[in-house]
C-alpha positions in Angstrom: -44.8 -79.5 51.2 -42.8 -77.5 48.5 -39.5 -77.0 47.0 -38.0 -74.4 44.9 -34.8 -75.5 43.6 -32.4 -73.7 41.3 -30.3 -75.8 38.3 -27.6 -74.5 36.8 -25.2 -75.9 33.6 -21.7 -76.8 33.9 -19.9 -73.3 33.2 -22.8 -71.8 36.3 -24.0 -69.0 33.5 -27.7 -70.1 33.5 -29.9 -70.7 35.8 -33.2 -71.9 35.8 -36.0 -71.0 38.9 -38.3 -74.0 39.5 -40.9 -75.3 42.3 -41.8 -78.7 42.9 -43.8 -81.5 45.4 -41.0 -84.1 44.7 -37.5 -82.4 44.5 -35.7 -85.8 44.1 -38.4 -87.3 41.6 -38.1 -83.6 39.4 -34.0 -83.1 39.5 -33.9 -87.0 38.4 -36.0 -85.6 35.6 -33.9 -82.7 34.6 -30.3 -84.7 35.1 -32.0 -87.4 32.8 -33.6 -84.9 29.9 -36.5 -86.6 30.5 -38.3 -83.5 29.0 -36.4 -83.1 25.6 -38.2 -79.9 24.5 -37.7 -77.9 28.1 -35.9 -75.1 28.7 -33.6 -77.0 31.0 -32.3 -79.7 28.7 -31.9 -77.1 25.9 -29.3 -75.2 28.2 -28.4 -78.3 29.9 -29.0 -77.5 33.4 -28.6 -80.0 35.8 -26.5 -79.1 38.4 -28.9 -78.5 41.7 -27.3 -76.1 43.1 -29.6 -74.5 45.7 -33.2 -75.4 46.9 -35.7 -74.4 49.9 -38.1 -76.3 51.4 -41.6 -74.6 52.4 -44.8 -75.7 54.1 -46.9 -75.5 51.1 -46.7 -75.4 47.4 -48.3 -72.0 47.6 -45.6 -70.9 50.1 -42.7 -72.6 47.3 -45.3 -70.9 44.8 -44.8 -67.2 45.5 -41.2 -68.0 46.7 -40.5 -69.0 42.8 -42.2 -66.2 41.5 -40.5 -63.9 44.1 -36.8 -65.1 42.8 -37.5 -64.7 38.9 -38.0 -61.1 39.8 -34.7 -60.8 41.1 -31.6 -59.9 39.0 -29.0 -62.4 38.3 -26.5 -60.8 40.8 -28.9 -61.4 43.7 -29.7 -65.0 42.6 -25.8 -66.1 42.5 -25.6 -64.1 45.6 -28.4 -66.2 47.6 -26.4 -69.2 45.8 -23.1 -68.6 46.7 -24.3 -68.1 50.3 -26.0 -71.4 50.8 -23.7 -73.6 48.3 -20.3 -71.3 48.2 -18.8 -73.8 45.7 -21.5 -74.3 43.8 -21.4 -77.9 43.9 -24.3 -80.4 42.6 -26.5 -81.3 45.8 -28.4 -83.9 44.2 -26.2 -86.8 45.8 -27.0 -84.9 49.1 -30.7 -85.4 48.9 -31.4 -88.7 47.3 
């Protein structure tokens, strides 16, 4: 099984495209800056606030890599569709 998840910061203005085995385990990790030197705790995002869950990490894989293509419009787009309020879903899947 995979995960793609998107994390955003506080103000929503950047957004950060990642896959995963373990969404809880890897959110935990961003929320946490338990990697000082990424790109999410340099922008402070740690707000979860979309995800998909696919059959395989190759499935999540090309999903990922399908999404960074898109422009920003269509990424808050696919957001606001699944999470209108763009509220943190973490607390929803731990």
């Amino acid at each position: 099984m995979g995960f793609i998840y998107i994390v955003t910061n506080r103000a929503n203005n950047a957004l950060y495209i990642g896959t995963t085995a373990n969404l809880i385990q890897r959110i935990y990790q961003h929320k946490e800056h338990l990697l000082p030197q990424s790109h999410t705790a340099k922008y402070n995002e740690v707000k979860l606030v979309y995800y998909e869950v696919h059959e395989t990490m190759l499935a999540a894989i090309t999903r990922e890599k399908q999404l960074k293509k898109w422009n920003r419009a269509w990424k808050r787009h696919l957001i606001t569709k699944f999470n209108p309020s763009w509220r943190d879903l973490y607390n929803e899947i731990i």
